[in-house]
C-alpha positions in Angstrom: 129.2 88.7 112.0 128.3 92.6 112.5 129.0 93.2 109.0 126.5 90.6 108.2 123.5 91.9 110.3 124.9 95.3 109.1 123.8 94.3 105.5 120.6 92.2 106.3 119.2 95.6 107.9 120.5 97.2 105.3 118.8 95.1 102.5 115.3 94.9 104.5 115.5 98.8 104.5 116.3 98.6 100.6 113.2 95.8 100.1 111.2 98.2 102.3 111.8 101.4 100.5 110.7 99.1 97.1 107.9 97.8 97.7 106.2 101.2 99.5 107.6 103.1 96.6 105.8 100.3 94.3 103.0 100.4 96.1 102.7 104.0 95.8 103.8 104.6 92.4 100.7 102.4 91.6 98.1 104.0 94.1 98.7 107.5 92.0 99.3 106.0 88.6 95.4 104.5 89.4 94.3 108.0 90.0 92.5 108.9 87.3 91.5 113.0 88.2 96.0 114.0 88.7 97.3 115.2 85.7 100.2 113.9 84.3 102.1 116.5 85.5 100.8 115.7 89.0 101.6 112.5 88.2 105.0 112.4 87.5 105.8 114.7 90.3 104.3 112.2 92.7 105.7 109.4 91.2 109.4 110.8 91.6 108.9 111.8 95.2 107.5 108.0 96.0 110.9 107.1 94.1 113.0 109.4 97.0 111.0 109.3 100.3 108.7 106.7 99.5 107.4 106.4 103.5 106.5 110.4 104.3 105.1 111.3 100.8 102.6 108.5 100.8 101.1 110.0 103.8 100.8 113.4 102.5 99.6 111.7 99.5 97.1 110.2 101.6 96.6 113.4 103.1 95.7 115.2 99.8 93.5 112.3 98.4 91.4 112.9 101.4 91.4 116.3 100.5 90.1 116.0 97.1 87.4 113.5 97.9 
């Protein structure tokens, strides 16, 4: 039975990291003054940390506005 809640936390975590990672990898692939090179290099670090780069993401959009 621990093994079981072990691996339902375990795949919300997974589900989690997706769909921010998604969500990200679409909110810069919309943005339309990053380079590609920006682009790409955003896009990967949405891919590892998905959570702490969208706020700094967030951060630098504000930035640029």
């Amino acid at each position: 039975m621990e093994e079981l809640i072990l691996y339902a936390v375990l795949f919300l975590l997974l589900i989690g990291h997706t769909l921010l990672a998604g969500k990200m990898y679409r909110k810069v692939h919309e943005n339309s003054s990053l380079t590609i090179q920006e682009k790409n290099d955003w896009k990967l670090k949405a891919l590892i940390f998905p959570g702490y780069f969208w706020f700094q993401y967030q951060k630098s959009e504000g930035k640029s506005s």
